[in-house]
C-alpha positions as CSV (number, residue, x, y, z in Angstrom):
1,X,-40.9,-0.4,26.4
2,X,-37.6,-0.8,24.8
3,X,-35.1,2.1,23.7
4,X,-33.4,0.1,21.6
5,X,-33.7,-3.4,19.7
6,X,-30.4,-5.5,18.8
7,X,-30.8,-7.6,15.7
8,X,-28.2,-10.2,16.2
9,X,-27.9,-12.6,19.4
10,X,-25.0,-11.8,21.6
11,X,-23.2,-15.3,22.1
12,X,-23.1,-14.6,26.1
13,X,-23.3,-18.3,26.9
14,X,-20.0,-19.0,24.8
15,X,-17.8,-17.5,27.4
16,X,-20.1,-18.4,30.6
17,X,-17.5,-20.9,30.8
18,X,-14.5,-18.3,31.9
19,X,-17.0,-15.6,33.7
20,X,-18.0,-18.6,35.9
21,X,-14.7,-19.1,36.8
22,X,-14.0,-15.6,37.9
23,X,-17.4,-15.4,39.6
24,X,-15.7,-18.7,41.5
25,X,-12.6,-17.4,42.7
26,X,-14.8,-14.2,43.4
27,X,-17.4,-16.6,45.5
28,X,-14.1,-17.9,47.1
29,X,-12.6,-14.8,48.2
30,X,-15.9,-13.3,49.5
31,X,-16.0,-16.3,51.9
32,X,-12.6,-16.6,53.1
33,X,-12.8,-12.9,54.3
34,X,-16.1,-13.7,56.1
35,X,-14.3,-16.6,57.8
36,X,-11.2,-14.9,58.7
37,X,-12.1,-11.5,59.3
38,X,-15.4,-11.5,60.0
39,X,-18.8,-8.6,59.9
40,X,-17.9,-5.9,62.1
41,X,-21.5,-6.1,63.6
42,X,-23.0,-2.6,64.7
43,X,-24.4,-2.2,68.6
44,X,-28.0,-4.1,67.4
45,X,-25.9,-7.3,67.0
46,X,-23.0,-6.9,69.7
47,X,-24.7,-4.5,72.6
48,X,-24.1,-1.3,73.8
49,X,-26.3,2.6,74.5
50,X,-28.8,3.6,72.9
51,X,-29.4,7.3,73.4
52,X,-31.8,9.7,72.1
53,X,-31.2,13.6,72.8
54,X,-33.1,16.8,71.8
55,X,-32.3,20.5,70.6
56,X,-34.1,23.4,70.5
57,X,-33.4,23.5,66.8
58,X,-33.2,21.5,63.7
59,X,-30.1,19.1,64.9
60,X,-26.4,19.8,63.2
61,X,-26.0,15.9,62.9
62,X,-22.3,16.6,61.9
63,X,-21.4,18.7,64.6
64,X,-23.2,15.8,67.0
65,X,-20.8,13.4,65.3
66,X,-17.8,15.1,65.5
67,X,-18.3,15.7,69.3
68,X,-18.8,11.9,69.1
69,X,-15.6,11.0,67.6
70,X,-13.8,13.0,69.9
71,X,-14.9,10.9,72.6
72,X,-13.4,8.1,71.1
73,X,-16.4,6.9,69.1
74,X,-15.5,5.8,65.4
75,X,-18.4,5.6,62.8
76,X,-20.7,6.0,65.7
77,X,-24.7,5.8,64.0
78,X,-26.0,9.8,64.5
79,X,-29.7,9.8,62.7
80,X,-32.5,12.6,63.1
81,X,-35.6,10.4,65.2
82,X,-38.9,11.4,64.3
83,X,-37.7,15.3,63.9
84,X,-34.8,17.5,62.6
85,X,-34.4,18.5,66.6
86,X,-34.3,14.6,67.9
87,X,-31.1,12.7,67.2
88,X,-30.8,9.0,68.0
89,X,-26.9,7.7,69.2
90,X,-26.0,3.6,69.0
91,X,-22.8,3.8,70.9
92,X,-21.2,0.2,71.6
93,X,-20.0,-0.6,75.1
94,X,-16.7,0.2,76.2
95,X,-14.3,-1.9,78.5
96,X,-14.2,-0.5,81.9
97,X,-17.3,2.3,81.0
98,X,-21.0,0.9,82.3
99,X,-24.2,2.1,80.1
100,X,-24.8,5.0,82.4
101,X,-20.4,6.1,82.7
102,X,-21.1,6.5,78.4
103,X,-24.6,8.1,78.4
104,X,-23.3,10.8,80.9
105,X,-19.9,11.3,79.3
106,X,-21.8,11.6,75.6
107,X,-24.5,14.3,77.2
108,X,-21.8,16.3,78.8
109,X,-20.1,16.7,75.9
110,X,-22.7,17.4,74.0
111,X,-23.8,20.0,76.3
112,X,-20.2,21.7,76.2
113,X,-20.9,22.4,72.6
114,X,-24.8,23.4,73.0
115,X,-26.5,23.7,76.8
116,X,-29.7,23.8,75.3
117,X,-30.1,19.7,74.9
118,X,-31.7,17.3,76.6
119,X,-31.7,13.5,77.3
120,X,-35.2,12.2,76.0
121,X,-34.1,8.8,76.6
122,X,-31.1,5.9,77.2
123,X,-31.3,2.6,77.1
124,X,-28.7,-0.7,77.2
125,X,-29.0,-3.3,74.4
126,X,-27.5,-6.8,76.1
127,X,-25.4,-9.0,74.0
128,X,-28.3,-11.4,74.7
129,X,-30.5,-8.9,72.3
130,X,-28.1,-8.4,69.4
131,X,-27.3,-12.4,69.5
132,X,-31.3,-12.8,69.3
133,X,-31.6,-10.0,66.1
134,X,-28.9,-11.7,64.5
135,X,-30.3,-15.2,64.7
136,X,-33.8,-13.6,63.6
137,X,-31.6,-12.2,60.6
138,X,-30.0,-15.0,59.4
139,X,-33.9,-16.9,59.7
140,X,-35.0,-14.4,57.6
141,X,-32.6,-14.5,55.1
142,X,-33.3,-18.4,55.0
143,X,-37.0,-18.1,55.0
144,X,-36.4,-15.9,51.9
145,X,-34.7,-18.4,50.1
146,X,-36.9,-21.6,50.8
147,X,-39.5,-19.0,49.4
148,X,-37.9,-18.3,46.1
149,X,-36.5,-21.5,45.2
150,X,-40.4,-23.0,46.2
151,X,-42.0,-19.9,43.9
152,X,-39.4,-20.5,40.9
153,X,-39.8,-24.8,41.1
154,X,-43.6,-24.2,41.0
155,X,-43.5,-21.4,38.2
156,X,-40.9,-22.9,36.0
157,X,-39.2,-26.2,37.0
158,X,-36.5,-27.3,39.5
159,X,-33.5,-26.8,37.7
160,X,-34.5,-23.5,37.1
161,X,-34.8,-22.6,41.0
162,X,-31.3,-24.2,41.5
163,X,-29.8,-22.5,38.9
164,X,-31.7,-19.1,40.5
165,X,-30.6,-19.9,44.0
166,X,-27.1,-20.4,43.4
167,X,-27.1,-17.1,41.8
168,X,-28.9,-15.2,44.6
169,X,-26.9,-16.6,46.6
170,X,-24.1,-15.6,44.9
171,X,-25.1,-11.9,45.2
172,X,-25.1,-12.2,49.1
173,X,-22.3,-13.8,49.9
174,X,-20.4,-11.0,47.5
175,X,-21.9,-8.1,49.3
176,X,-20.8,-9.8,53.0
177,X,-17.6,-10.7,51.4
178,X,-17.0,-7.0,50.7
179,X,-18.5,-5.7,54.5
180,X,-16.0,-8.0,55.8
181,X,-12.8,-7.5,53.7
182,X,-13.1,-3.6,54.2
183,X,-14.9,-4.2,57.4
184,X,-17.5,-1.8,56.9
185,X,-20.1,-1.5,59.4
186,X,-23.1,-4.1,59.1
187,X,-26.0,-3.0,60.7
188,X,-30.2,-3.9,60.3
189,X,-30.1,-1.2,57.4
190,X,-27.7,-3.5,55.2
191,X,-29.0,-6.4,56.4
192,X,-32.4,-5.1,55.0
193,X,-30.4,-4.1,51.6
194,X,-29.3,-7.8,51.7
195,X,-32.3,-9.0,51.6
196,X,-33.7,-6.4,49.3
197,X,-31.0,-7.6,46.6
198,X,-32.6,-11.1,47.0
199,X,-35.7,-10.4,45.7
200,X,-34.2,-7.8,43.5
201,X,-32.1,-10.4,41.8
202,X,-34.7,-13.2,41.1
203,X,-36.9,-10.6,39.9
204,X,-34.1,-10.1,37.2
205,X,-34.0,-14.3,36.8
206,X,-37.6,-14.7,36.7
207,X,-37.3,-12.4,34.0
208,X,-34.4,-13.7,31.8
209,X,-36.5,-17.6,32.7
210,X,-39.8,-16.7,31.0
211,X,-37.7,-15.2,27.9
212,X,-36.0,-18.7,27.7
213,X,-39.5,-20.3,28.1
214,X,-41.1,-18.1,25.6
215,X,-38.3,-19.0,23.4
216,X,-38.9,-22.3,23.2
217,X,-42.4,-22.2,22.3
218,X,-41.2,-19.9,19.4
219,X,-38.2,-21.1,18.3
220,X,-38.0,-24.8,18.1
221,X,-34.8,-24.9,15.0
222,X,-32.8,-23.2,18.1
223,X,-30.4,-25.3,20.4
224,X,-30.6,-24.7,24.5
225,X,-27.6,-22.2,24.2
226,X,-29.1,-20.0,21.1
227,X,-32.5,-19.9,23.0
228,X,-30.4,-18.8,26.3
229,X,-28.7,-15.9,23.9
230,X,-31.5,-15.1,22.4
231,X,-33.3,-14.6,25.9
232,X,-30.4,-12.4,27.4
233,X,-30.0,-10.4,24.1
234,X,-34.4,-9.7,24.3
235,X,-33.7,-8.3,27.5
236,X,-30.8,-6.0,27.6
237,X,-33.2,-3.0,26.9
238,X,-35.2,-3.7,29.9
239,X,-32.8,-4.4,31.8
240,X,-30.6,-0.7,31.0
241,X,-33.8,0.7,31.6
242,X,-34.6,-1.0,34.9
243,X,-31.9,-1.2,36.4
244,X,-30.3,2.3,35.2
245,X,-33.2,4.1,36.6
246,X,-32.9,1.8,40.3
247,X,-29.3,2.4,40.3
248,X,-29.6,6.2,39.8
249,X,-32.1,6.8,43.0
250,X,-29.6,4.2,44.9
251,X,-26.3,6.2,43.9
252,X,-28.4,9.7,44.8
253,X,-28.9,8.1,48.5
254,X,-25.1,7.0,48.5
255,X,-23.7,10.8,47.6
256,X,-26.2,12.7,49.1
257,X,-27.9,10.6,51.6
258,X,-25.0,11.0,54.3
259,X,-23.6,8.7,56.7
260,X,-27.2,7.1,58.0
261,X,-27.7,5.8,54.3
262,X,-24.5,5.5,53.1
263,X,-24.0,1.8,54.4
264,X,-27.5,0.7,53.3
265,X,-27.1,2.1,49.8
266,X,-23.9,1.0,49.4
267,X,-25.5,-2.9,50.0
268,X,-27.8,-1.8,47.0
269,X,-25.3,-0.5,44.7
270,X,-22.7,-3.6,45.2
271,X,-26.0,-5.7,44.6
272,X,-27.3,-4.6,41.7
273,X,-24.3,-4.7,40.0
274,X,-23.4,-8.2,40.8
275,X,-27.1,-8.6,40.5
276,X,-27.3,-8.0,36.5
277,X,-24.3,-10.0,36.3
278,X,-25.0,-12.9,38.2
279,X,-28.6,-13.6,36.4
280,X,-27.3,-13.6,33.1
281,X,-24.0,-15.3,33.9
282,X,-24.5,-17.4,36.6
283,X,-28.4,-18.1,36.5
284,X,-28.8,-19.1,32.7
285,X,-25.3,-21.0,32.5
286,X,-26.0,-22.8,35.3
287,X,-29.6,-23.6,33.8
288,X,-28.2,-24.9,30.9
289,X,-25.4,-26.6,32.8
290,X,-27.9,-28.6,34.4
291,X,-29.5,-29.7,30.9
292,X,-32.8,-27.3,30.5
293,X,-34.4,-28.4,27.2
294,X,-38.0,-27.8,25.5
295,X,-39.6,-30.3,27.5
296,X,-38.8,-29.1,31.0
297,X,-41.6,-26.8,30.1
298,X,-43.8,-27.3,27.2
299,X,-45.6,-30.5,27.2
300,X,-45.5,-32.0,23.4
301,X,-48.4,-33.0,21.6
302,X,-48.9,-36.3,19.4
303,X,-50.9,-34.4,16.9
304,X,-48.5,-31.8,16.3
305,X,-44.9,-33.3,17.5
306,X,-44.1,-34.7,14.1
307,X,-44.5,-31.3,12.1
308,X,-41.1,-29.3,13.0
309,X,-42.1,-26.4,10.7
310,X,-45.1,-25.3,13.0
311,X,-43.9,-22.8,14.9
312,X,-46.5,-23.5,17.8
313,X,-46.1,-27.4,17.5
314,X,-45.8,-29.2,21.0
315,X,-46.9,-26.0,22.8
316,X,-49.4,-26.7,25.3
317,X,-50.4,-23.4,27.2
């Protein structure tokens, strides 16, 4: 389905030259902040109480958090657990304060505000955990791109899955470049959105990768650069729509989801921006930066690779 159809080919590859540069310094950036500041990690990675209380009645989770906060507790996690009355609490560990000095001094407080609630359950979460959900994290997040980069070498050809696993990659490293230069919160729920973006944005290569291929059965007068344009400019109407209609449910979570989402949804948002932009400018420059051409993908016939007017010469599907 397309809303709209553009005539002429946008010459996007003409300044992939200078977008690449700034995507660079960008790349750059993102990982000098990860070196020298760092993720602030949430209590699954680092340690700390896990508590889960219940009201009478549907949960106020912003009066919970306020109470919170006035304990000392900054951007403490405060999420409804299975009901509107159950609220779950990730409280990191405190110098001086054991796991059962926090639970009580939370529940107390809590009590002062409403006498009705009760402690379901508490529980500590070693260092020994978080270090063990990180490393599973960061396999994860490996596993996914062995995956892609085997899926895209087998479905198009090796230069292809380099040029889509620089750009992926690309993508992640910007949206842990921005957690750590404003030192958001990263929890499970952005790692998640992390790895969401991943497949997101090789969904949107894939894409722009069998335009190009279909291209080149169609349009053998074209150089590598006017079938890359040509490809991009194919696509833009999809892409509006797809990613327009994604980026409105994302944006609704991020305004109106509250602070359990907000993280998580931010993760999307910087994603799939950076996630249009780095498959069109990073993905397809670096494809034809590594030398893509007709043959990469259509096998050429003897019978039919001396006739350049034939539109479907050398095309072997």
């Amino acid at each position: 389905m397309e809303f709209f159809r553009i005539r002429r080919d946008i010459p996007f590859m003409k300044n992939a030259l200078v977008l690449n540069a700034i995507s660079f310094l960008t790349f750059i950036a993102a990982v000098f902040f990860l070196t020298t500041r760092g993720l602030n990690l949430s209590v699954e990675f680092t340690g700390g109480t896990v508590m889960e209380v219940a009201y009478e009645q549907p949960a106020d989770l912003e009066a919970v958090r306020k109470v919170i906060e006035s304990l000392g507790y900054m951007e403490v996690p405060v999420q409804n657990f299975g009901t509107s009355r159950d609220v779950l609490l990730r409280l990191p560990a405190q110098a001086g304060q054991s796991s059962g000095q926090q639970s009580d001094a939370v529940l107390a407080a809590l009590k002062a505000q409403n006498p009705a609630v009760e402690l379901r359950r508490t529980e500590f979460v070693g260092p020994q955990v978080g270090q063990e959900l990180f490393t599973s994290g960061l396999m994860a997040l490996g596993l996914v791109i062995v995956g892609i980069m085997i899926y895209l070498a087998f479905r198009f050809e090796w230069k292809y899955a380099v040029s889509a696993i620089v750009a992926n990659l690309h993508d992640v490293v910007i949206i842990l470049g921005f957690f750590a230069f404003f030192q958001w919160e990263f929890s499970l729920a952005v790692l998640a959105a992390t790895l969401a973006v991943l497949g997101y944005s090789v969904n949107e290569s894939v894409v722009i990768f069998d335009r190009i291929r279909e291209t080149f059965r169609r349009q053998r007068k074209m150089n590598t650069q006017q079938v890359i344009d040509h490809a991009i400019t194919s696509t833009i109407s999809r892409t509006i729509i797809t990613h327009g209609s994604t980026q409105a449910m994302v944006l609704s979570m991020l305004v109106f989801g509250g602070p359990t989402l907000f993280y998580f949804s931010l993760a999307l948002t910087i994603g799939i921006c950076f996630g249009i932009y780095s498959s069109v400018f990073v993905g397809a420059a670096m494809a034809m930066w590594l030398g893509i051409k007709r043959e990469d993908l259509i096998k050429t016939s003897s019978k039919t690779e001396g006739d350049p007017d034939d539109p479907n010469a050398g095309a072997v599907v």
